[in-house]
C-alpha positions in Angstrom: -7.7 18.6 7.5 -6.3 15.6 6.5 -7.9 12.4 7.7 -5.8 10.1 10.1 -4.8 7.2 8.8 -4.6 4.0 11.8 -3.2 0.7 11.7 -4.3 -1.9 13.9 -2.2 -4.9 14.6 -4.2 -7.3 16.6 -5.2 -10.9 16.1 -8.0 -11.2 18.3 -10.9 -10.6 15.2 -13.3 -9.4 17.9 -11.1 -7.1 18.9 -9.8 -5.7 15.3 -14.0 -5.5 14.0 -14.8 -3.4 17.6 -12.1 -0.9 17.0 -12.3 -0.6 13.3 -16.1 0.1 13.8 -15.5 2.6 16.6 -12.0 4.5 14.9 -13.9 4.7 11.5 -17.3 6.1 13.2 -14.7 8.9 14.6 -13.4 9.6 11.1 -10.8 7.9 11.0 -9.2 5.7 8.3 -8.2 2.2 9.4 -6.0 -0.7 8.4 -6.2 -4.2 9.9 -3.4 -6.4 10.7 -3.9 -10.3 12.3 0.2 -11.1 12.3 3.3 -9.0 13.6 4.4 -9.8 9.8 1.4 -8.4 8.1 1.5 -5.5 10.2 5.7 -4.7 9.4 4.3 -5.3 5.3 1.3 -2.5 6.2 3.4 -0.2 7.5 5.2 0.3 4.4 2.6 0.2 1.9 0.2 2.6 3.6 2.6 4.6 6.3 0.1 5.4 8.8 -0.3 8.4 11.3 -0.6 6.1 14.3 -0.3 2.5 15.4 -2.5 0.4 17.6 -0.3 -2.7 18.8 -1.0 -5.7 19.9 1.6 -7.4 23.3 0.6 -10.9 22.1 1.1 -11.7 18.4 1.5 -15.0 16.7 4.4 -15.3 15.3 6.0 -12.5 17.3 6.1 -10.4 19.8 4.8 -6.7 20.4 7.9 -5.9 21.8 9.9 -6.5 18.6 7.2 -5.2 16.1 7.6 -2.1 18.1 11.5 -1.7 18.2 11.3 -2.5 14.4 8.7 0.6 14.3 10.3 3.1 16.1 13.5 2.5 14.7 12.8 2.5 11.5 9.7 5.0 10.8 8.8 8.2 13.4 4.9 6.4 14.3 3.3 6.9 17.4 2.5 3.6 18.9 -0.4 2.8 21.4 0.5 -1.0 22.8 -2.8 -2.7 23.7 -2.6 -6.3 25.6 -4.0 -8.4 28.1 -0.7 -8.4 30.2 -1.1 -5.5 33.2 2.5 -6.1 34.7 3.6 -2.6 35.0 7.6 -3.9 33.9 5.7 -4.9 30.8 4.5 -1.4 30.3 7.7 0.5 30.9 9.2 -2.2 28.7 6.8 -0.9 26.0 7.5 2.8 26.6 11.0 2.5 26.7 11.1 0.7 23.3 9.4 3.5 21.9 5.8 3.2 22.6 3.8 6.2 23.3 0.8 4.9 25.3 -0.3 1.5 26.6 -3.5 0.3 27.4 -5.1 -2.6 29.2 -7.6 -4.9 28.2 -10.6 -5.1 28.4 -10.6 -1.6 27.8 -13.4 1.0 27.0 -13.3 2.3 23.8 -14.0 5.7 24.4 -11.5 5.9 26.4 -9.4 4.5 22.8 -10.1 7.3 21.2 -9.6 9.9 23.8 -5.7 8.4 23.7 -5.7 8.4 20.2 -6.7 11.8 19.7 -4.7 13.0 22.8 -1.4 11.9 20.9 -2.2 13.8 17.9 -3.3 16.9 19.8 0.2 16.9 21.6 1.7 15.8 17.8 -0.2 18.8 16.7 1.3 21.1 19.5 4.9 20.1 19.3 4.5 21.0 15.4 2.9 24.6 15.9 5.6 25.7 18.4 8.3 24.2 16.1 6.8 25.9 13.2 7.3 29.4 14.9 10.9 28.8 14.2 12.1 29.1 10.9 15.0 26.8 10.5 14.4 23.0 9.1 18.0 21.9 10.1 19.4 22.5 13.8 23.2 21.6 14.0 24.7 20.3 17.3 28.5 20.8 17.8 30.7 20.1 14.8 28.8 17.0 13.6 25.3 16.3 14.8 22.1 17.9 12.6 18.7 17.4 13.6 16.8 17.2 10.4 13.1 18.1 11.4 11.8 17.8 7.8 12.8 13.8 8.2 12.7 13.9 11.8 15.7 12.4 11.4 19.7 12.7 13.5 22.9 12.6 11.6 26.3 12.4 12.8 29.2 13.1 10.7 27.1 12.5 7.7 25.5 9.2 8.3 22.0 8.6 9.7 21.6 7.8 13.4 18.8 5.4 14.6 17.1 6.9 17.2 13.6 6.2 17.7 10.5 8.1 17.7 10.9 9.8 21.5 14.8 9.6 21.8 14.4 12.3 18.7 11.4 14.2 20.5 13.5 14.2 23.6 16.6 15.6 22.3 14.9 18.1 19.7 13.0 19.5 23.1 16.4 19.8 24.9 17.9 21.5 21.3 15.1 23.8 21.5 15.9 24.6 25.0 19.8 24.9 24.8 21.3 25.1 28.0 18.1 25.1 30.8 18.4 22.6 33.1 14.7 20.4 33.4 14.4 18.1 36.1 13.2 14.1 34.8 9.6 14.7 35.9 9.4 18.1 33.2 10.9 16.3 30.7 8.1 13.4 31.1 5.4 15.9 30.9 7.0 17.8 28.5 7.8 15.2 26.1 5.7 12.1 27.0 3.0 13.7 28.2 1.4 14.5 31.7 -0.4 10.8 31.9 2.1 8.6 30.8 2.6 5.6 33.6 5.9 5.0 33.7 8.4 7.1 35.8 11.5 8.8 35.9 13.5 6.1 35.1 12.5 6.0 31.3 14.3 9.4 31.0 17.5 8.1 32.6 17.7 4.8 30.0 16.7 7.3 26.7 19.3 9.7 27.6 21.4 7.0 28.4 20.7 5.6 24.7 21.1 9.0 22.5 24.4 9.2 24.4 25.4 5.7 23.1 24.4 6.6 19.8 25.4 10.7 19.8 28.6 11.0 21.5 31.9 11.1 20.6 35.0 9.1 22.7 36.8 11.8 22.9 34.1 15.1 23.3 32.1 16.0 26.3 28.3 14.4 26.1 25.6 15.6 24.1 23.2 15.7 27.3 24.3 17.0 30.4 23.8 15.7 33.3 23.3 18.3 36.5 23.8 16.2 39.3 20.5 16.6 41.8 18.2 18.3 39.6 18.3 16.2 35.5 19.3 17.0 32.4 20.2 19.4 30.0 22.0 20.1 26.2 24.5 22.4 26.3 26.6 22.4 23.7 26.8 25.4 20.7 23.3 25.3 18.9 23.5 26.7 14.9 20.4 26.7 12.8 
C-alpha cells in the first residue's frame, strides 16, 4: 500500500515537531508548513493525501487557505485551532473541511481522525469501484468525472469543492431515493462530524448555484418534510 503523504500547516513549532514525530512514528509521510503561503506553495509541489490546518496563521487565515484548498484540489482537510466557538467549526466544515479539532488535543486521538478519513476515503472508493463506469452524465449537460473527481457543465469545469462533489456523486449514485439531512451527514460526512443539519441545507444550496440551469428544474430535489434527493435522468 502506498504510504500517506500529510501536510501540516501550523506555526506553532511545538506543535508542527509533536505531530511530525507522532504522524511519521505511524507511517506516515509528513510535510511541514509555518505560513498559510508556504503551505498553498506545498500543496502543489508535493499534493498530499491529507491536510492538517491550522485556524490561526500569520499572514492569513485558515478559513481562506481552506476555501483555496477545496476549491482547487479534492484534499481532505482536518482544521486544528485554539478557537472552540462552535460557529467557528461549522464555518470550517462548510468551507470544505472534513474534521476539526480542538486544542490542546491528544494525539492519539490525531491519528484515530486521520486514519478514520482515509478508511471512509477508502470505502467510498471500493463501493464506487463496483461500478464500472468513470463518467456519470446528469441531464443534458452535467458529467461527473470520477477519475478527476471533477463536475462539468456544458463543457467547462465547475468549482465545487471537495464534499459538494462527494454529496452530489452520493445522491448520483442513489438516483431518485429520497435521504433525510441527518443520512446524508452520516452518509457523506460521517457519523461524528459536529455540525448539524444545517451544513446539508447551505451545500445543496451551493451545487444548485453552481449546477442549475435558469430555465430547467434543479439538480437536487427538495422533498418538503423529509430532505433531499437527485432526480433527474442518470446515463453512465
Amino acid at each position: 500500500m502506498r504510504q500517506k503523504h500529510i501536510l501540516i500547516i501550523e506555526d506553532e513549532e511545538s506543535i508542527r515537531d509533536i505531530l511530525t514525530y507522532a504522524l511519521r512514528k505511524e507511517g506516515f509521510a509528513v510535510t511541514e508548513a509555518k505560513t498559510g503561503g508556504e503551505g498553498l506553495a506545498e500543496l502543489e509541489r508535493c499534493r498530499p493525501d491529507l491536510v492538517l490546518l491550522d485556524l490561526m496563521l500569520p499572514d492569513m487565515s485558515g478559513f481562506d487557505v481552506c476555501k483555496r484548498l477545496s476549491t482547487l484540489l479534492k484534499i481532505p482537510v482536518i482544521m486544528i485551532t485554539a478557537k472552540s466557538d462552535m460557529v467557528d467549526k461549522v464555518l470550517g466544515m462548510e468551507l470544505g473541511a472534513d474534521d476539526y479539532m480542538t486544542k490542546p488535543f491528544d494525539i492519539r486521538e490525531v491519528i484515530a481522525r486521520i486514519r478514520a478519513i482515509f478508511r471512509r476515503i477508502e470505502q467510498i472508493s471500493e463501493s464506487l469501484d463496483m461500478q464500472s463506469f468513470d463518467v456519470i452524465k446528469l441531464g443534458a449537460n452535467i458529467e461527473i468525472r470520477k477519475d478527476e473527481r471533477e463536475v462539468w457543465k456544458q463543457g467547462e469545469k465547475t468549482g465545487l469543492t471537495n464534499k459538494e462533489y462527494d454529496l452530489l456523486l452520493f445522491l448520483a449514485h442513489n438516483n431518485r431515493r429520497v435521504f433525510t439531512r441527518s443520512e446524508l451527514l452520516d452518509r457523506v460526512w460521517g457519523f461524528d462530524f459536529p455540525g448539524d443539519t444545517r451544513t446539508v441545507d447551505i451545500h445543496v444550496q451551493r451545487i444548485r448555484k453552481k449546477l442549475d440551469s435558469r430555465q430547467g428544474a434543479s439538480v437536487i430535489e427538495t422533498v418538503f418534510g423529509v430532505g433531499y434527493k437527485l432526480d433527474t435522468q442518470v446515463r453512465t
